[in-house]
C-alpha positions as CSV (number, residue, x, y, z in Angstrom):
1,X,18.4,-7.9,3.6
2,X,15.9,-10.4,4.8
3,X,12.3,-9.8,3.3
4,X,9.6,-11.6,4.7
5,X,6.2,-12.5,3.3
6,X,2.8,-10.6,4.8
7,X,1.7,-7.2,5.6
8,X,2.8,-4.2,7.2
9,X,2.2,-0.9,8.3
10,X,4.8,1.9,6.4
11,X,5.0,5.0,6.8
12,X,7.2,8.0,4.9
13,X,7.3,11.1,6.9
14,X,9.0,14.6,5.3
15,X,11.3,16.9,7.2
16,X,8.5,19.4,7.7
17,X,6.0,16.5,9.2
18,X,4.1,15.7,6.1
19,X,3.5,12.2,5.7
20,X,2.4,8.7,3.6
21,X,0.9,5.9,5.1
22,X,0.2,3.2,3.4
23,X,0.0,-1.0,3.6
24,X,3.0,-3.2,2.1
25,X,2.2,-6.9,1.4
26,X,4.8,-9.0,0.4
27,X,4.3,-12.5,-1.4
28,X,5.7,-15.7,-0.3
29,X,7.5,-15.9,-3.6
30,X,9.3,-13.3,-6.1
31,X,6.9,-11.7,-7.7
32,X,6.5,-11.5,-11.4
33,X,6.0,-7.3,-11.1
34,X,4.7,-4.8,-8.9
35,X,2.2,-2.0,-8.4
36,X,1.5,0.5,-6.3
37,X,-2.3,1.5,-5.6
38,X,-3.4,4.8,-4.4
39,X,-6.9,5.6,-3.3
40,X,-8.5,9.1,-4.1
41,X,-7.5,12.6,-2.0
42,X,-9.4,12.4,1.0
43,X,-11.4,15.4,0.0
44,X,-12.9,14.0,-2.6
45,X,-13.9,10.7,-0.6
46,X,-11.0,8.4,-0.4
47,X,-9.4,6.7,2.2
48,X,-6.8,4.1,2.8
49,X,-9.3,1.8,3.4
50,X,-11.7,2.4,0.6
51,X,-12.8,-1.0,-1.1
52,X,-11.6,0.0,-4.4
53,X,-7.9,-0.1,-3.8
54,X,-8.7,-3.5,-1.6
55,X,-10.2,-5.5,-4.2
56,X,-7.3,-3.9,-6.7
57,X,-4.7,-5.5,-4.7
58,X,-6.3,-8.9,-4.0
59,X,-7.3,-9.1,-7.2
60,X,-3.4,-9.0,-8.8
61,X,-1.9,-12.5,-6.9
């Protein structure tokens, strides 16, 4: 498998049509762990692009 570094679009979609969207970034080099950040349920104000997860994530290079 080749894996290159920057960011992408991914998406996980269920057999019934439910589905996950999210953003995958990927380092130039191995990185030394990973996360996973999820915003709040959008009906109680979150969104992908909230500025929360955002600075979480450029925050952990």
């Amino acid at each position: 498998m080749t894996v290159v570094s920057g960011m992408g679009g991914i998406r996980f979609e269920t057999a019934d049509g439910v589905a996950l969207e999210g953003d995958l970034r990927l380092p130039e080099e191995p990185p030394a762990a990973v996360a996973v950040l999820c915003h709040a349920h959008p009906r109680h104000g979150g969104s992908k692009d909230h500025p929360l997860p955002w600075a979480g994530s450029t925050r952990s290079r």
